[in-house]
C-alpha positions in Angstrom: 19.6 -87.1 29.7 17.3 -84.6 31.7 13.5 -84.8 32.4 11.7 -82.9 34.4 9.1 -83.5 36.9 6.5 -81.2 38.6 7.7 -79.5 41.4 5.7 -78.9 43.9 7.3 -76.2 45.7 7.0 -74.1 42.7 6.5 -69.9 42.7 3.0 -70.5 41.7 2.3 -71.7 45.1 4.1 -69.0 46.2 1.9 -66.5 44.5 -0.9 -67.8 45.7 0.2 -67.6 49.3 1.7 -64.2 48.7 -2.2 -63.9 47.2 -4.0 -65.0 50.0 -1.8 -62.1 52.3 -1.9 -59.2 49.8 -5.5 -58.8 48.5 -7.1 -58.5 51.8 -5.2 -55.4 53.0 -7.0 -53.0 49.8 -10.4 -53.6 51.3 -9.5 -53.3 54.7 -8.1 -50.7 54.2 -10.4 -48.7 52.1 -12.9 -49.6 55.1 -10.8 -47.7 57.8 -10.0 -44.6 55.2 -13.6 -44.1 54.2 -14.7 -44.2 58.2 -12.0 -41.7 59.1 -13.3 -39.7 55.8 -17.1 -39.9 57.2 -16.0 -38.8 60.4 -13.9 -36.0 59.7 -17.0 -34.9 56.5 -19.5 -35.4 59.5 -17.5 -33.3 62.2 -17.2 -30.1 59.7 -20.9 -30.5 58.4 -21.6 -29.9 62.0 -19.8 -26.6 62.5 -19.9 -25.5 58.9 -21.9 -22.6 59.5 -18.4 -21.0 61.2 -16.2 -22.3 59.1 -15.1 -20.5 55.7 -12.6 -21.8 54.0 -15.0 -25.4 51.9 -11.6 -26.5 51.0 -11.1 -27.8 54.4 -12.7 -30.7 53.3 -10.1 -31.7 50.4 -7.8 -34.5 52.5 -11.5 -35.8 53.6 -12.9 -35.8 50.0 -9.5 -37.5 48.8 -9.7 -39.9 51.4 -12.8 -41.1 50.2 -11.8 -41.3 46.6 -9.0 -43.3 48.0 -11.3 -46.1 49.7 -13.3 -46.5 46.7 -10.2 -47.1 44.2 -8.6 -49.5 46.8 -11.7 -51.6 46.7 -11.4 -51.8 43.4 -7.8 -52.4 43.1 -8.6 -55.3 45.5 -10.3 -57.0 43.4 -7.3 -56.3 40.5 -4.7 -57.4 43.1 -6.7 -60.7 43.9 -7.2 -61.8 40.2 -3.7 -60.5 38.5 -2.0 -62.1 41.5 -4.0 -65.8 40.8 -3.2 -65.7 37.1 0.1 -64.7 37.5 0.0 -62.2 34.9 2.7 -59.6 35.0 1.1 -57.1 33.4 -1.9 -57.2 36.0 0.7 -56.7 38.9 2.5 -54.1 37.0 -1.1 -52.5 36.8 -1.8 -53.2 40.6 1.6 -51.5 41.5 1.0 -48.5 39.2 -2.4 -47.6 40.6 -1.3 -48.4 44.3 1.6 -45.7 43.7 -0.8 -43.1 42.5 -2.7 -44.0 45.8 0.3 -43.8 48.4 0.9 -40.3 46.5 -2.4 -39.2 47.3 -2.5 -40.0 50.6 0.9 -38.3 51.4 -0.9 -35.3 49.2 -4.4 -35.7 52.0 -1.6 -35.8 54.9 0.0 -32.6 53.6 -3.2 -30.5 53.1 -4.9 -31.8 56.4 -1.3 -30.4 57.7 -1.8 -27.3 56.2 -5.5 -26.3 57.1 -4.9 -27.8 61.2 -3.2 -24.4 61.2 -5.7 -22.4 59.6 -8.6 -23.1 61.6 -7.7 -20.7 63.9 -7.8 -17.8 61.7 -10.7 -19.3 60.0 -13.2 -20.3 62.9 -12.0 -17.0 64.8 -12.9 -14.5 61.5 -16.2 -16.4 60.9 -17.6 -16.8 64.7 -17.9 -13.2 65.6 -19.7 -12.6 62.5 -22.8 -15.1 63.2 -22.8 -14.4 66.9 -23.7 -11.1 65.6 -26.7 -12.1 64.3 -28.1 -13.7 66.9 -31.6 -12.6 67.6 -33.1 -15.7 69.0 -35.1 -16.8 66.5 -33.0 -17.1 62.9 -30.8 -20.3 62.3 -27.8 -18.5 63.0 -29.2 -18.5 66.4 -30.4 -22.2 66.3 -26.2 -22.9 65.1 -25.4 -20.7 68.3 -27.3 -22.6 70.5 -26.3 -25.6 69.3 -22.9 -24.8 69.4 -22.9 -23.8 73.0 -24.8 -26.7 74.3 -22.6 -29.3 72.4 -19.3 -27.8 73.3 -20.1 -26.3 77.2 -19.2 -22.6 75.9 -20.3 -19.3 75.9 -19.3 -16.6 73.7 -17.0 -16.3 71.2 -13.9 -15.6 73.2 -16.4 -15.7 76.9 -19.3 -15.0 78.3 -18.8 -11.3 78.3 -18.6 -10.9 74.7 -22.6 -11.2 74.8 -22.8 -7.9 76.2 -21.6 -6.4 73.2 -24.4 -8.2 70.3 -26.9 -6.1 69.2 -29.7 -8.9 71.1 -27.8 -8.0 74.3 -28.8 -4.3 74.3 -31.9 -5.1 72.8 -33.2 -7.3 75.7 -32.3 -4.9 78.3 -32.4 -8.0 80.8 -28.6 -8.8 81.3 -28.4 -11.5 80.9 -27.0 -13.8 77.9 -29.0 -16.9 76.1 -29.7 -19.7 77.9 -27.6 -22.4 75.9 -24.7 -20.7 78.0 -25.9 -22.5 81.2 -24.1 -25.3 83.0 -26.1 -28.1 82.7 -26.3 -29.2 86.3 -27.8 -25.4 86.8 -31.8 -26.6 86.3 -32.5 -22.8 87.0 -30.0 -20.6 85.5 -31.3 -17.8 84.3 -28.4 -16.8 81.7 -27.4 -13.5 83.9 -24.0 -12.3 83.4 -23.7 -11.1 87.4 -24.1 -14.9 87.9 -21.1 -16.3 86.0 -20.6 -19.2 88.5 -24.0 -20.4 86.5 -22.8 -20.3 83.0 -20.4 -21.8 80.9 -17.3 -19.3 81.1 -14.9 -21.2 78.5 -15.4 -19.2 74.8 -16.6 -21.2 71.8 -14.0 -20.2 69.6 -11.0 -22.1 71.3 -13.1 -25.0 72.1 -14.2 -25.5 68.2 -10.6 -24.8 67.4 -9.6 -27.6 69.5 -12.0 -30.0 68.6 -11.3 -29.6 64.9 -7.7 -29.7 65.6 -8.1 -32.6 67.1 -10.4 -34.7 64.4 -7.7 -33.5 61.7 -4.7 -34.6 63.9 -6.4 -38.2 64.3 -7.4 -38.2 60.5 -3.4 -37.7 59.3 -2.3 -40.5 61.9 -4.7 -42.7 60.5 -3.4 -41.7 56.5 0.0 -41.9 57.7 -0.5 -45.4 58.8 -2.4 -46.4 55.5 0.8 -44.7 53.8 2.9 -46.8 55.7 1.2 -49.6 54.9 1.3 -49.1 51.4 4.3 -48.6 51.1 5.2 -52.0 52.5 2.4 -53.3 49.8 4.5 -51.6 47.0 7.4 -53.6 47.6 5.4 -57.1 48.4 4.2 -56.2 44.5 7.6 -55.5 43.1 9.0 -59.0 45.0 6.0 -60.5 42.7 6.4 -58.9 39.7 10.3 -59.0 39.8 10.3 -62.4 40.3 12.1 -64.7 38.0 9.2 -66.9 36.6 9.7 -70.2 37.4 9.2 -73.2 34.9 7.9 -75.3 37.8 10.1 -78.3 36.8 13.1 -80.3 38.4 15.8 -82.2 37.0 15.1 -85.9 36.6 19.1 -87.5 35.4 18.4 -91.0 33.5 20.8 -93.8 33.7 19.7 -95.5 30.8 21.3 -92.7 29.0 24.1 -91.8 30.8 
């Protein structure tokens, strides 16, 4: 006759290991994706003013959806995972899916506008370097611009002499957030270009965005990755045959 004892070695312990591995990774990741979604939010905020396509920020704005659902799921992950309930994991699987799909989506867009912020920051610069005047807060954005990023004009210096505040001043010379910063007494004239910052603004902001969104879909393509990888750790747990947590125990007395 058969009996059964506890087994120690059970799935459940398994679970709880497989537990222990697998609800960690939402949180830490939804910590990484909403920095890289701050930083790349932060970078255009800083620039907007020449930037015109606001959809630019989708991949960012989906990242950080992303980070707040996979806290969330954590938490799902942790406690369907503990009770061993199916339906939980099944639930935890689903929802991770639609995650991994929108990540590939924010990789795919951030793809997509990397090339158009040439054509965008190029049509928009021009514009608000025309308006320059000294005193309006497209000329504080100028300024700024220049000082953060070491340039001067849109495509170089000599592109000043073409604005309306060029001929307007009559003095030559172009603003003074053009000058190197180890000149202490540049005076901004163009007949003294070895004072200035030559570089134009436009393929320096172009570079620097390119460069933010580049790092951003490395980081989402490494999340993907990694979710991936989580996908199947959940289907190996919800797949599983349930195991009764007994072994045989064979009786001589009725043998």
């Amino acid at each position: 006759m058969l009996f059964y004892t506890p087994d120690p070695h059970s799935g459940g312990n398994g679970k709880r290991r497989s537990a222990a591995l697998l609800s960690p990774r939402p949180w830490a990741a939804a910590a990484g994706l909403s920095y890289v979604g701050g930083y790349v939010i932060n970078t255009y905020k800083s620039y907007d003013n020449f930037l015109q396509d606001k959809y630019a920020l989708l991949p960012a704005v989906i990242i950080i959806c992303v980070a707040v659902v996979m806290f969330i799921i954590g938490l799902i992950g942790c406690c369907a995972t503990f009770r061993e309930s199916r339906v939980g994991l099944g639930l935890f699987l689903a929802i991770i899916l639609v995650i991994f799909i929108a990540e590939v989506s924010a990789f795919v867009l951030g793809f997509v506008y990397r090339e158009k912020v040439k054509t965008d920051v190029q049509g928009t610069m021009r514009s608000v370097f025309e308006k320059y005047d000294g005193k309006s807060p497209e000329s504080t954005v100028v300024d700024y611009l220049q000082e953060q990023l070491h340039c001067c004009g849109v495509k170089n210096y000599s592109d000043w002499t073409t604005t309306p505040w060029f001929n307007a001043t009559g003095n030559n010379s172009v603003p003074l957030s053009c000058c190197r910063q180890d000149m202490k007494n540049c005076t901004g004239r163009v007949d003294q270009p070895q004072e200035l910052d030559t570089r134009g603004c436009a393929e320096e902001l172009e570079s620097g965005l390119q460069s933010v969104i580049s790092y951003a879909m490395l980081v989402i393509l490494g999340f993907a990755i990694v979710k991936f990888f989580g996908m199947l750790s959940v289907c190996v747990l919800t797949c599983k045959r349930e195991d009764s947590g007994y072994q045989p125990l064979y009786s001589g007395v009725f043998a």
